[in-house]
LUMBA-521092 format. One line per field, with one value per residue (C-alpha): residue number from 1; x negated, y negated, z; residue in three letters. Coordinates in nm, 3 decimals, decimal comma. Layout:
nr <- [NUM; ...]
c1 <- [X; ...]
c2 <- [Y; ...]
c3 <- [Z; ...]
rest <- [ALA; ...]
This chain:
nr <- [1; 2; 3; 4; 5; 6; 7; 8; 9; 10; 11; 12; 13; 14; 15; 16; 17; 18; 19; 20; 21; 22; 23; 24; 25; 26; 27; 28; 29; 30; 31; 32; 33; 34; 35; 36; 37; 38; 39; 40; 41; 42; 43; 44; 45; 46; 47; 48; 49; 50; 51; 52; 53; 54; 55; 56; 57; 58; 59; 60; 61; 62; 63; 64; 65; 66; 67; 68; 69; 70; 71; 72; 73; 74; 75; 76; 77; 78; 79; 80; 81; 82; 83; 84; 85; 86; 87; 88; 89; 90; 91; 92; 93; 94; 95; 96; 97; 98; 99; 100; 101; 102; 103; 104; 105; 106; 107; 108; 109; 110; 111; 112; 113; 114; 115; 116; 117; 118; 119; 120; 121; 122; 123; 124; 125; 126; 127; 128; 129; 130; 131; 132; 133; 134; 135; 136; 137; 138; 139; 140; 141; 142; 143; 144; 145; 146; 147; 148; 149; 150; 151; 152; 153; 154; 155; 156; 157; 158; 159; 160; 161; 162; 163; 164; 165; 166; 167; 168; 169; 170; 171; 172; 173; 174; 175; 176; 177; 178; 179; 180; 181; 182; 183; 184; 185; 186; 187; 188; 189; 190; 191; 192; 193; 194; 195; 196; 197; 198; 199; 200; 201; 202; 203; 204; 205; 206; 207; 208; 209; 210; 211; 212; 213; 214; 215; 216; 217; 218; 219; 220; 221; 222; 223; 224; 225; 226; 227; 228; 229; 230; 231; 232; 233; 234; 235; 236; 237; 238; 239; 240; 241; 242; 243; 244; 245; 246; 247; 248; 249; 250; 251; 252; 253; 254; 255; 256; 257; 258; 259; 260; 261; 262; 263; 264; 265; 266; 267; 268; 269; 270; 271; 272; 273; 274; 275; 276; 277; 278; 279; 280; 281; 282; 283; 284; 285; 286; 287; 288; 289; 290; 291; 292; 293; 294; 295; 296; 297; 298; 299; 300; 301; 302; 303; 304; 305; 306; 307; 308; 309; 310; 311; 312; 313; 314; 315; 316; 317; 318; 319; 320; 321]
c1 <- [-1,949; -2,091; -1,924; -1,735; -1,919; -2,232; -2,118; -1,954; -2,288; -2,467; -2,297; -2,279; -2,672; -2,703; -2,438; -2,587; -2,970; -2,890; -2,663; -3,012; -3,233; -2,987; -2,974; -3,348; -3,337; -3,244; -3,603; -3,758; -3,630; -3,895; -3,908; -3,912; -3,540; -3,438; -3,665; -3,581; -3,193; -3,279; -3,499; -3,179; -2,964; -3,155; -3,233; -3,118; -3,115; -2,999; -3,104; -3,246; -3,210; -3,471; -3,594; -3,685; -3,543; -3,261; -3,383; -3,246; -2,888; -2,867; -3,012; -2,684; -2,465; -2,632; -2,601; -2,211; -2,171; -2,358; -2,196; -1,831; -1,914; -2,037; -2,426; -2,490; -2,699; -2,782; -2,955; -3,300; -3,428; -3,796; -3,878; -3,686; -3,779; -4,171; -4,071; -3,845; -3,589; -3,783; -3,693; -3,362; -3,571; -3,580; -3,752; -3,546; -3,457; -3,543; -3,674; -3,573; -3,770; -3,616; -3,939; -3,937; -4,301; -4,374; -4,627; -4,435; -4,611; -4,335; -4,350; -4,708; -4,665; -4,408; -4,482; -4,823; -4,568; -4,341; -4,630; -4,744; -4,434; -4,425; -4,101; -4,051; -4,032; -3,881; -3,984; -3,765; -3,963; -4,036; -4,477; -4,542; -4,913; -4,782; -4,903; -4,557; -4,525; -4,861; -4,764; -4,468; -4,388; -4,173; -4,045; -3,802; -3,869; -3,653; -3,911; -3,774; -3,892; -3,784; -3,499; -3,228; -3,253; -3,413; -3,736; -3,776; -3,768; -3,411; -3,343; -3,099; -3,217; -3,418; -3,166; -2,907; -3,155; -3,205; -2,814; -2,764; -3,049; -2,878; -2,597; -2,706; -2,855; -2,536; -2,334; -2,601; -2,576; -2,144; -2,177; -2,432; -2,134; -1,858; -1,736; -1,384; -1,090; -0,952; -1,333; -1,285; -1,029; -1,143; -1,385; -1,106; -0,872; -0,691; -0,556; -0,388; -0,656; -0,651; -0,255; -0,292; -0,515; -0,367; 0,011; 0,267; 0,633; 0,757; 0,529; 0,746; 1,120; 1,403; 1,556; 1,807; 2,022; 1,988; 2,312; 2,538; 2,886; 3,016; 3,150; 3,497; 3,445; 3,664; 3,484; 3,576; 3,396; 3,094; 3,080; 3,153; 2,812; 2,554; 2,666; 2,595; 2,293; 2,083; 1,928; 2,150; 2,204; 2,352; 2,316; 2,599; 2,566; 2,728; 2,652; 2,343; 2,194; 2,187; 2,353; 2,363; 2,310; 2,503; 2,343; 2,499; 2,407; 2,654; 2,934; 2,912; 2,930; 3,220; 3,415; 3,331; 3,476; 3,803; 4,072; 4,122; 3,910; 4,213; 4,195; 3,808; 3,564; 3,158; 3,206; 3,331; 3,043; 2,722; 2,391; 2,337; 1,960; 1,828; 1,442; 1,318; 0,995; 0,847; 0,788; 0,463; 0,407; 0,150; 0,354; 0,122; 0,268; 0,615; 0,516; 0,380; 0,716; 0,942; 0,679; 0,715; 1,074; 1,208; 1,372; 1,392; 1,482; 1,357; 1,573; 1,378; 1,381; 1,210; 1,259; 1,660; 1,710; 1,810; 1,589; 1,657; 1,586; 1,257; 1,283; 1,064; 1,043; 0,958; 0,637; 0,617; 0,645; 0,346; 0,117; 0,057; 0,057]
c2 <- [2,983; 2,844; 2,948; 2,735; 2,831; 2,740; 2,404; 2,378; 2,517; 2,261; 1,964; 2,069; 2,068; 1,723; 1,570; 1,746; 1,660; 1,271; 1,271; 1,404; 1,155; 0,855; 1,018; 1,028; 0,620; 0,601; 0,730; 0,467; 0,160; -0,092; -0,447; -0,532; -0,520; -0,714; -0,967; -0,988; -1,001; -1,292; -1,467; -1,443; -1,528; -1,855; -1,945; -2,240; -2,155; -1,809; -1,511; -1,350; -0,967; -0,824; -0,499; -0,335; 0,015; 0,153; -0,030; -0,342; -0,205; -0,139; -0,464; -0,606; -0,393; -0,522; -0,885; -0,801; -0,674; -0,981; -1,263; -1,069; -1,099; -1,449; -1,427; -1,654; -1,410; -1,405; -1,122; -1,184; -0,918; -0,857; -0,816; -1,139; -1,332; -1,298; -1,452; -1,765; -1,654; -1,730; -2,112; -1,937; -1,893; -2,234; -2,349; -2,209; -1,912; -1,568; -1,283; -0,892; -0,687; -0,327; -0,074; 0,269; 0,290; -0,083; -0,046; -0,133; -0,318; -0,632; -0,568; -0,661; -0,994; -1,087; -1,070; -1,274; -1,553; -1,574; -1,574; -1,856; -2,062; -1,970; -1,747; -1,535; -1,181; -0,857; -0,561; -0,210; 0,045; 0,426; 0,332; 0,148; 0,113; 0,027; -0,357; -0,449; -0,291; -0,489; -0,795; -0,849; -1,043; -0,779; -0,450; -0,213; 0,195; 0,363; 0,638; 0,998; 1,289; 1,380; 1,308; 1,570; 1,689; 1,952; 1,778; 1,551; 1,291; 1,117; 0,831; 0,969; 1,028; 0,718; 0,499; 0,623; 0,537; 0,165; 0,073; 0,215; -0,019; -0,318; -0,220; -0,215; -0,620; -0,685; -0,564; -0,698; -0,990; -0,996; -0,932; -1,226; -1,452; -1,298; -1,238; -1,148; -1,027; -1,337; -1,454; -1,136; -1,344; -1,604; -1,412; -1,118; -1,411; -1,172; -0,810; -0,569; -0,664; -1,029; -0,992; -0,763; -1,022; -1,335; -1,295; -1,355; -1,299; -1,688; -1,643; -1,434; -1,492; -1,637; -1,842; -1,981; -1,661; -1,538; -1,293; -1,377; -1,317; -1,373; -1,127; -1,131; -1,144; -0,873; -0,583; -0,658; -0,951; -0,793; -0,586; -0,880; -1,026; -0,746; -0,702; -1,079; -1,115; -0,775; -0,663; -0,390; -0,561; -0,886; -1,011; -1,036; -1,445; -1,566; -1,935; -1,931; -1,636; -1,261; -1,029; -0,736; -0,599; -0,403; -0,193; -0,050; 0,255; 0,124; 0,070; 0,423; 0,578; 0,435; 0,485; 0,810; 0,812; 0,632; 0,609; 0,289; -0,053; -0,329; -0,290; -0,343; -0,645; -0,723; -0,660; -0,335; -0,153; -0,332; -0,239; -0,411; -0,562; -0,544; -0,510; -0,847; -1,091; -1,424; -1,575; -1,651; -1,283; -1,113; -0,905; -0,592; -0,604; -0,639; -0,295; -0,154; -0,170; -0,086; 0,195; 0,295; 0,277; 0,483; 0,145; -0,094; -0,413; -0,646; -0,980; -1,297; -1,497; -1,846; -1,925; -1,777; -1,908; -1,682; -1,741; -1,399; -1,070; -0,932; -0,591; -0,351; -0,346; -0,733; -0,569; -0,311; -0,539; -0,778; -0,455; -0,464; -0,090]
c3 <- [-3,364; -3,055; -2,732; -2,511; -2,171; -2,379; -2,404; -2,086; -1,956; -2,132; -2,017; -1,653; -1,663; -1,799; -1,532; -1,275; -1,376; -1,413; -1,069; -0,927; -1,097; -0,967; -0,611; -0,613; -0,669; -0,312; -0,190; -0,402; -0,348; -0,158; 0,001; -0,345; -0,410; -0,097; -0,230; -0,548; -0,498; -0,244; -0,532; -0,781; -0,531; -0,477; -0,834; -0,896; -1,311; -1,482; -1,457; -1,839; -1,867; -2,157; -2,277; -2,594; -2,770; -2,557; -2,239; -2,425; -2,473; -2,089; -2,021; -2,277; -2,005; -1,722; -1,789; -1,906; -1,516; -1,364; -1,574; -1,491; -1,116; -1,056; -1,179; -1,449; -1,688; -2,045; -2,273; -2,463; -2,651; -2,594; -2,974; -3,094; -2,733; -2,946; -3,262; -3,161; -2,906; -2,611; -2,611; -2,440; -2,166; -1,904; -1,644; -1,316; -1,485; -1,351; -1,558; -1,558; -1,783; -1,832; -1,964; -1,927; -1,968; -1,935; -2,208; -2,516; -2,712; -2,723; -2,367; -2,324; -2,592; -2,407; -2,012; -2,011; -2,205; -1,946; -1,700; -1,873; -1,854; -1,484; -1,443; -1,171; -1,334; -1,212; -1,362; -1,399; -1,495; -1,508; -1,419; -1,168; -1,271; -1,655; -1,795; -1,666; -1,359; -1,252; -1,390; -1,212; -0,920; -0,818; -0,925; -0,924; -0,949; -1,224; -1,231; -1,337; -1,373; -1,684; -1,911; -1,940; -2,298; -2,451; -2,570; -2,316; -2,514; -2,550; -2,320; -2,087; -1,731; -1,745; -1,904; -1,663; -1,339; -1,535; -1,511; -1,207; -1,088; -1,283; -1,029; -0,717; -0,798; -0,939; -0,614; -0,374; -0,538; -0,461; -0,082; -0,072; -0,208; -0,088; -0,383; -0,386; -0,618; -0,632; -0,779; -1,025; -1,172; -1,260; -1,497; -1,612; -1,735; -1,990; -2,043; -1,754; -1,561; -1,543; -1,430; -1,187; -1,045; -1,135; -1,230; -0,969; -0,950; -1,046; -1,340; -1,505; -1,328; -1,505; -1,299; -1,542; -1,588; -1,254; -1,191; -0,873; -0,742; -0,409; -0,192; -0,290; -0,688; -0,843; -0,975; -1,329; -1,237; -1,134; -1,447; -1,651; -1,461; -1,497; -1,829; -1,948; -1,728; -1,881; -1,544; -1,420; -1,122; -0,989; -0,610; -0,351; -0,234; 0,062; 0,186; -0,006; 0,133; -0,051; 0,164; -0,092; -0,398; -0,686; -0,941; -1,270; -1,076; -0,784; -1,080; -1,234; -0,894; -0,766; -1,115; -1,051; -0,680; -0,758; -0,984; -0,993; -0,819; -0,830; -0,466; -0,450; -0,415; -0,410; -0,091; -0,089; -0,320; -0,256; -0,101; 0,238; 0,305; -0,124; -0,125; -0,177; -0,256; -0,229; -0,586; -0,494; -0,438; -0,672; -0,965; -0,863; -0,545; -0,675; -0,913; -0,606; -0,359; -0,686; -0,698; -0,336; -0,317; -0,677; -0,775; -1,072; -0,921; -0,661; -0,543; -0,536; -0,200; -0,100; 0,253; 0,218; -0,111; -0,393; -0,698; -0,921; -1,012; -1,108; -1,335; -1,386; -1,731; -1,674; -1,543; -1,770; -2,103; -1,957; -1,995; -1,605; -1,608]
rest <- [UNK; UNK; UNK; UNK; UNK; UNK; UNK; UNK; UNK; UNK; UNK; UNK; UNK; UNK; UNK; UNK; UNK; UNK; UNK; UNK; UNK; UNK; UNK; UNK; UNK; UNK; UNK; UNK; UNK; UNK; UNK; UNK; UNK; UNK; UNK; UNK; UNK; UNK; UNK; UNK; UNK; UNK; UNK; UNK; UNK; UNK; UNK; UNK; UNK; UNK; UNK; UNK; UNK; UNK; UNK; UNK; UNK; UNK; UNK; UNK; UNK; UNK; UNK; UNK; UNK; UNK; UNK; UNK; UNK; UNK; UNK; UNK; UNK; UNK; UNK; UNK; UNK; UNK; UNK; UNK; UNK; UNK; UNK; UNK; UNK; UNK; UNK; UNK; UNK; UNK; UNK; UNK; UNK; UNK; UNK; UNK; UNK; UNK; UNK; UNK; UNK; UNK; UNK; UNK; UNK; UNK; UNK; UNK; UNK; UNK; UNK; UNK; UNK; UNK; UNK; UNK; UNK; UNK; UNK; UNK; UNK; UNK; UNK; UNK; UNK; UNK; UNK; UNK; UNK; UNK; UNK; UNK; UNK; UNK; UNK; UNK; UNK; UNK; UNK; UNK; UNK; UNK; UNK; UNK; UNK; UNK; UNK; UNK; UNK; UNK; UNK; UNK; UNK; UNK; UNK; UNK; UNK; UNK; UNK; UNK; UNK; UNK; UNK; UNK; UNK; UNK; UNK; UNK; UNK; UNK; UNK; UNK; UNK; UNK; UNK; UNK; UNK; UNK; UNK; UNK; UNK; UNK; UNK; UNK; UNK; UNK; UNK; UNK; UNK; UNK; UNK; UNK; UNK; UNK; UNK; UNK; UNK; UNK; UNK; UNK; UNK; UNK; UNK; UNK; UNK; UNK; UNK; UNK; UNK; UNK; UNK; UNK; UNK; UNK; UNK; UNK; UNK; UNK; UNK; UNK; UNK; UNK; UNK; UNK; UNK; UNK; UNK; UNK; UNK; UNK; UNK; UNK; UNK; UNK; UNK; UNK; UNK; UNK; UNK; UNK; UNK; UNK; UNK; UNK; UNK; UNK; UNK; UNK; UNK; UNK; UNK; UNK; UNK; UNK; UNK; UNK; UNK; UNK; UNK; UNK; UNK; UNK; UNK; UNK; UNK; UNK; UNK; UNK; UNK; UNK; UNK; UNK; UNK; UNK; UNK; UNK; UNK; UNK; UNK; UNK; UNK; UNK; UNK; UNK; UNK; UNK; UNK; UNK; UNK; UNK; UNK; UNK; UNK; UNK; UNK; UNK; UNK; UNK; UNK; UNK; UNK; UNK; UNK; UNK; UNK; UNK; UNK; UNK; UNK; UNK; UNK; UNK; UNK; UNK; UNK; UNK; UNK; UNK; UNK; UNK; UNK]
């Protein structure tokens, strides 16, 4: 039975040999990368990612990133790109070739093709004096050392040093547009994701059963209201304007207090100045003062007016969290 500190052993080494391999990235970037963020930036057509082996799944993952943050990108593998695929490639477009040795064969079929056709191509590879790495226009240094395995032979080091290259274009590329969350959006349409982003609060309010009383409404009254209403709270409405809150929490409290609330109104039990938000407010934000303040209810409030109750498990049924 192998032991656990073997295999805690074991994967400390690999984290710690490819956080050293990306680190050492830093030392070889050149002009090159300046320019060649500038040249995609410019492009007036896409930019197509390619690469053979395992080079070609990071290439899938580094036009996933690009495409997500507002660089048109597509993927062409190098082996298919040789054999009919290439008509994917058009005339604007700008070319990344991912290699770790830039010597694969496809690799060397391919390049002098897209030469031909007069792409500009940027190479990522492990050899700077490989076919590819001469053939480029300009190129990018994922060289390594080694890889982290055993054998030296699994893609893992260099692979890692690839995608973390794919990255830095891909972010370069977002401060050049100013890309901002609100651009995120539009791409991450769906999931918890694309509401945190997109959803606000009068997305998901019901204004038609909003819960109200007025400040002298009896208590049965009040009971009568959160009960029909479902939100375990109804707002305290005076001239059109909330001046207070009361929670089923606020109900069981002062049954507890008194033995009897004939004597009582609105008035008398509610919370003064409720926690409120504009409908136009983003949901997240909503989550984030319910959050902040240990509370499961937040009054809606457009310029004084009293639209209704957001509830946390509103929020929580939209998959938000």
């Amino acid at each position: 039975m192998i032991e656990k500190e073997t295999l805690m052993a074991s994967a400390r080494k690999t984290i710690l040999a490819e956080s050293e391999a990306i680190a050492n990235l830093s030392n070889l970037l050149t002009d090159d990368f300046a320019k060649a963020v500038e040249i995609i930036f410019q492009s007036k057509g896409r930019l197509v990612v390619t690469g053979i082996g395992k080079s070609a799944i990071i290439a899938q993952k580094i036009v996933a990133t690009l495409n997500s943050t507002g660089t048109p990108s597509l993927f062409l593998h190098a082996s298919e790109a040789i054999h009919g695929d290439l008509g994917m490639v058009q005339e604007h477009d700008v070319v990344i070739c991912i290699s770790k040795s830039g010597n694969s064969p496809e690799i060397k079929v391919l390049v002098p093709l897209l030469k031909r056709f007069g792409n500009i191509l940027i190479g990522i590879t492990g050899n700077l004096t490989s076919f590819l790495g001469k053939e480029s226009d300009y190129v990018l240094n994922a060289y390594v050392e080694s890889e982290c395995d055993p054998i030296n032979l699994a893609p893992t080091n260099s692979t890692t040093a690839q995608l973390v290259l794919g990255d830095a274009l891909a972010v370069a590329l977002m401060e050049l547009r100013g890309f901002q969350a609100e651009d995120f959006a539009k791409y991450h349409p769906g999931g918890a994701l694309g509401k945190k982003l997109l959803l606000r609060v009068k997305d998901m309010l019901d204004m038609t059963h909003k819960p109200v009383v007025s400040p002298d409404s009896s208590i049965k009254k009040v009971i009568v209201e959160i009960s029909e209403k479902r939100l375990g709270v109804t707002a305290v409405v005076q001239d059109e304007k909330v001046i207070g809150i009361i929670t089923d929490g606020d109900i069981r409290r002062m049954l507890n207090e008194r033995d009897s609330f004939l004597d009582l109104t609105a008035k008398d039990i509610m919370t003064k100045n409720p926690k409120v938000i504009k409908s136009t407010d983003m949901v997240v934000d909503a989550l984030n003062i319910l959050e902040d303040f240990s509370i499961t209810q937040l009054v809606v409030v457009d310029e004084n007016k009293y639209l209704g109750v957001l509830h946390l498990h509103d929020i929580l049924k939209e998959g938000i969290v």
